[in-house]
VOGU-3710 file (C-alpha; in Angstrom, 3 decimals, decimal comma):
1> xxxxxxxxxx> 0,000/0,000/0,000  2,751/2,658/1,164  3,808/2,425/-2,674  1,198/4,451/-3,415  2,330/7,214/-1,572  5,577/9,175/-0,793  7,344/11,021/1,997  8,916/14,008/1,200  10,150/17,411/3,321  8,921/20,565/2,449
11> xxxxxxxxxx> 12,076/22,713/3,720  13,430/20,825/1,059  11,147/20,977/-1,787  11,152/24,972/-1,404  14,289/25,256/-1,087  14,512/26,310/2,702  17,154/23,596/3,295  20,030/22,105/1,374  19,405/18,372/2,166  17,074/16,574/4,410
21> xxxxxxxxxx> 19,531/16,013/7,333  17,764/18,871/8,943  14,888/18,279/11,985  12,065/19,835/9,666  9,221/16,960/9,887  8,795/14,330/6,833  5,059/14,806/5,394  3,284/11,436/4,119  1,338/11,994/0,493  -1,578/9,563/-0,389
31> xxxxxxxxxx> -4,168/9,703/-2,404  -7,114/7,602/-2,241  -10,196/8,184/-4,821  -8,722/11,338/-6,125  -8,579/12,885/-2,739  -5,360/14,014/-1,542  -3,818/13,289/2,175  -1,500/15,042/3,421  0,013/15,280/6,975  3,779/15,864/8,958
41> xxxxxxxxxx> 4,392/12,582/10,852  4,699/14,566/14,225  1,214/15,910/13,268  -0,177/12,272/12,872  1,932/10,240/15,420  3,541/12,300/17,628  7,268/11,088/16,862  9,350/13,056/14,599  11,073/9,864/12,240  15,581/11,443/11,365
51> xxxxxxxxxx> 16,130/9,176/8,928  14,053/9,067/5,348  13,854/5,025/5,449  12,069/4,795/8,520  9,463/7,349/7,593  8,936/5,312/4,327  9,362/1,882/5,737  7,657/2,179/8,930  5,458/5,328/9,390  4,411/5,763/5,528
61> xxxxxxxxxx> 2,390/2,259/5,814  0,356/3,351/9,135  -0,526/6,678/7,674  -2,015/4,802/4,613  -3,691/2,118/6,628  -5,197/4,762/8,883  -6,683/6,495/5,756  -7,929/3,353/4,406  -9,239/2,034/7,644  -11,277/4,919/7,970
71> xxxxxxxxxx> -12,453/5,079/4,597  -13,956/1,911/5,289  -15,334/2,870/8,795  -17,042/6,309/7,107  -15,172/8,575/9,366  -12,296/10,872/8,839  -8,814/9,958/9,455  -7,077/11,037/12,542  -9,242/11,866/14,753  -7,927/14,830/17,078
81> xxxxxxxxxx> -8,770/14,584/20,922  -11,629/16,945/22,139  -10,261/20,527/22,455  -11,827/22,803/25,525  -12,476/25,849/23,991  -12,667/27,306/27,776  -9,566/27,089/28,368  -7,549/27,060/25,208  -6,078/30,472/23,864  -6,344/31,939/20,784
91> xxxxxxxxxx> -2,616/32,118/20,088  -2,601/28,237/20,932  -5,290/27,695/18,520  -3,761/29,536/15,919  -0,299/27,906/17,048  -1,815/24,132/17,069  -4,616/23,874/14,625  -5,449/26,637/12,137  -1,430/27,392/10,929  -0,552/23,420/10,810
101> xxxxxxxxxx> -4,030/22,099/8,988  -5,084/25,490/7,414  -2,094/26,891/5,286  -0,113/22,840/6,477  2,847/25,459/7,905  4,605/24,415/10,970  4,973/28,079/11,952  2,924/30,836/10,709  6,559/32,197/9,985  6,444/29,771/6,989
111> xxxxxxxxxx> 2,889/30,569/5,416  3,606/30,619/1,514  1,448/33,668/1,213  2,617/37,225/2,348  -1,109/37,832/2,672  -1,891/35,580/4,789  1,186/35,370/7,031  0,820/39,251/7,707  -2,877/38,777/8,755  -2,604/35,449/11,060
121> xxxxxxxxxx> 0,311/37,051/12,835  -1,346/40,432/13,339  -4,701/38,625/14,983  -2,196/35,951/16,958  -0,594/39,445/18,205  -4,040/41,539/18,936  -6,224/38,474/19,805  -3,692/35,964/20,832  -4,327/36,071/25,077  -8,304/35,796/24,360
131> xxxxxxxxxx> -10,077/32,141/25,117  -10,978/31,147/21,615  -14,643/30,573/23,188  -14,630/34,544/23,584  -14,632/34,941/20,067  -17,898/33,336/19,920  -19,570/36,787/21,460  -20,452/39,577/19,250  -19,216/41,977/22,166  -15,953/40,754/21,797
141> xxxxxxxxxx> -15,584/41,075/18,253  -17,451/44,102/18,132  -14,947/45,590/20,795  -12,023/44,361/18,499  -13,785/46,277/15,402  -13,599/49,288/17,457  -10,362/49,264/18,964  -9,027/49,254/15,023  -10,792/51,835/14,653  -9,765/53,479/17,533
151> xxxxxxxxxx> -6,137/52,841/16,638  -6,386/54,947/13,350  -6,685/52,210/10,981  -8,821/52,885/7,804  -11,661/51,083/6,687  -10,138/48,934/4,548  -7,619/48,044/6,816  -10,095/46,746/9,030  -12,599/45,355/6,701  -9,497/43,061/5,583
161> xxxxxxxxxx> -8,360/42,192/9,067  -12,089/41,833/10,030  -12,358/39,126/6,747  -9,926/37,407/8,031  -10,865/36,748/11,834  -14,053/35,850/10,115  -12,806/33,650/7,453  -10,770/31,790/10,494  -13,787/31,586/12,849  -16,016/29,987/9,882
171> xxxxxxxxxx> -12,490/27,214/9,297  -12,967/26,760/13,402  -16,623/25,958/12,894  -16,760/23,424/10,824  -13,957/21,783/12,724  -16,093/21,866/15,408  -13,665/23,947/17,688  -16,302/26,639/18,288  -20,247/26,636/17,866  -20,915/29,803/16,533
181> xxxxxxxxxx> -19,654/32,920/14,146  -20,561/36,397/15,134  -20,419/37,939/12,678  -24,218/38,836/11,215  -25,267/42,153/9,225  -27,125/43,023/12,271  -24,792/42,899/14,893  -21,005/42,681/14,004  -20,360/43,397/10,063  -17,784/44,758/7,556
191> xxxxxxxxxx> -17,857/48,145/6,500  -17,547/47,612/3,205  -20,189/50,017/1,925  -17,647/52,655/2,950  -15,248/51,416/0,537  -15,904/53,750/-2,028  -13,841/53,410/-5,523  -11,405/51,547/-4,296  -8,488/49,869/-6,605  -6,074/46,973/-5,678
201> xxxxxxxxxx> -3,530/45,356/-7,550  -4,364/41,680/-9,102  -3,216/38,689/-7,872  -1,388/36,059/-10,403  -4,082/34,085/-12,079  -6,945/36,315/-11,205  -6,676/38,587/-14,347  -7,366/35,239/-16,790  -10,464/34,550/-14,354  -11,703/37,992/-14,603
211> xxxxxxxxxx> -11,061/38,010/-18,146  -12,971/34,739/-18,561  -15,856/35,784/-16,783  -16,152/39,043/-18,363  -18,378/39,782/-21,739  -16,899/41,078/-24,701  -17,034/44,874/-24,207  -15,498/44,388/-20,924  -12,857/41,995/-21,899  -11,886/45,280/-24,652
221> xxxxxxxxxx> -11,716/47,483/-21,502  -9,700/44,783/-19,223  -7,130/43,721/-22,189  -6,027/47,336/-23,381  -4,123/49,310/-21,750  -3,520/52,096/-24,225  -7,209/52,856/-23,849  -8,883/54,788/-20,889  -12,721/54,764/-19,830  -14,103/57,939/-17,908
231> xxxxxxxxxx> -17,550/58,201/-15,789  -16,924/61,741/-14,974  -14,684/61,359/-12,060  -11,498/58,834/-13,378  -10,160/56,819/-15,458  -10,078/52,964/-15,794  -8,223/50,090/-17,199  -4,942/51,468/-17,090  -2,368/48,643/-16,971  1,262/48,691/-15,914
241> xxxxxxxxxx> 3,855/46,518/-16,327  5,410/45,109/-12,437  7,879/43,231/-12,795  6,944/42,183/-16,363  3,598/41,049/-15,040  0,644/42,988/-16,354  -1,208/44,632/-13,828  -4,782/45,916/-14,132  -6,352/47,779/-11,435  -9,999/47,351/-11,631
251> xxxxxxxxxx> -12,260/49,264/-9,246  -14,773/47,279/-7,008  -17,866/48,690/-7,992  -16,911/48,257/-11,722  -20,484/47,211/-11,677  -22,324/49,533/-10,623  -20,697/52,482/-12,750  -21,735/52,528/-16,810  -18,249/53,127/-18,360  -17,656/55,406/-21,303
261> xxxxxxxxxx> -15,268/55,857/-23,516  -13,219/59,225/-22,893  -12,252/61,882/-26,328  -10,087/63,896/-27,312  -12,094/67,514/-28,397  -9,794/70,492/-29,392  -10,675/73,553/-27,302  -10,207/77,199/-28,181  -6,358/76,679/-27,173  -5,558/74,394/-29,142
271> xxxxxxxxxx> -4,901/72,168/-26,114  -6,756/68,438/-25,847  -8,607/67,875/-22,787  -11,016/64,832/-22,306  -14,741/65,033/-22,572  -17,558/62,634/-22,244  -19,677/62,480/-25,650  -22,679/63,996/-24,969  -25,091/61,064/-26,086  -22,581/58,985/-23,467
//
């Protein structure tokens, strides 16, 4: 059975560490109907294997009976022990669970996103002290909310943190480490409505989605950058080159707003200014 899976370390596979003589974990790899398994060894057995032959020969063939096992049982492999929300912290929850089986990091020091590295480790720091059955209260939250805004922070600055303790609290749900989310558009919510116009920079791959989900005239007004579109107050579709990846910063209520092509008209000075047509 272990043939059909593999032990690996990731320090080595990005490139962290030379060889794998170092004490980074191995990871067992299995797949089993096309669904992918993936776990460190300490994660799964508690014992951290030095050499790669004993993690193939001896703890590669219990991680793939496990899986099997409780295929055939209908429950999920692994089982973790009951966790007391009372008593745990946030930071050990974050620490223990969401970093390790979330983003499969050891640390959130080695979270493959920048995004998402910056934002764990600024809740660990803010939140981190809190019993992670606190977070289940909308006064707590809602107290958080304010104490961002309190600190000067803008509104999108906490909308994104915000998403994020959100996002994490929904992952904690359904792992059954809390009972509830309070967030709620009646109670504790995102200010998102005061995000007016606002740009941001797209991430690799999401330009080909937008792109793809986009109709003809607005795959003209994504895909050009020579041309600009005006609604009376600025221009859109501009595209620069980062690092020889094209950027395109697209506004969030690209929706809402008809665009319209702007023109050049000649004025009395013989300067060009831009004008919207006037059957625009």
């Amino acid at each position: 059975m272990a043939s059909s899976g593999k032990v690996y370390k990731k320090c080595v596979i990005e490139k962290r560490c030379p060889n794998e003589k170092c004490d980074h974990p191995w990871y067992c790899l299995f797949w089993r109907n096309g669904v992918r398994y993936r776990m460190s060894i300490p994660q799964a057995f508690g014992v951290n294997p030095k050499k790669r032959s004993e993690a193939e020969s001896v703890w590669l063939p219990k991680f793939v009976n496990e899986i099997n096992e409780a295929a055939r049982e209908g429950r999920e492999p692994f089982p973790t022990a009951t966790v007391n929300t009372n008593v745990w912290t946030v930071a050990e929850f974050i620490d223990q669970h969401y970093v390790p089986r979330y983003y499969q990091a050891e640390t959130i020091a080695e979270i493959e996103s920048p995004d998402g590295r910056s934002k764990v480790k600024l809740l660990r720091r803010d939140l981190g002290e809190l019993r992670l059955v606190q977070l289940e209260s909308e006064v707590v939250v809602d107290d958080y909310k304010k104490k961002l805004e309190a600190s000067g922070l803008g509104v999108p600055g906490r909308n994104r943190r915000l998403s994020k303790l959100r996002q994490m609290l929904n992952w904690a749900k359904d792992w059954k480490f809390i009972s509830r989310v309070p967030f709620s558009r009646n109670l504790v919510s995102l200010d998102t409505d005061q995000e007016v116009n606002r740009e941001r920079r797209l991430e690799p791959g999401e330009e080909a989605k937008l792109l793809k989900a986009a109709d003809a005239e607005m795959k003209l007004r994504i895909k050009k950058p020579s041309e600009s579109y005006d609604d009376g107050r600025r221009s859109y579709g501009d595209t620069q080159e980062l690092d020889g990846t094209a950027r395109t910063a697209v506004p969030t209520d690209i929706s809402k707003k008809r665009l319209r092509p702007a023109v050049r008209l000649k004025c009395s000075a013989g300067e060009n200014r831009p004008r919207t047509p006037p059957n625009g």
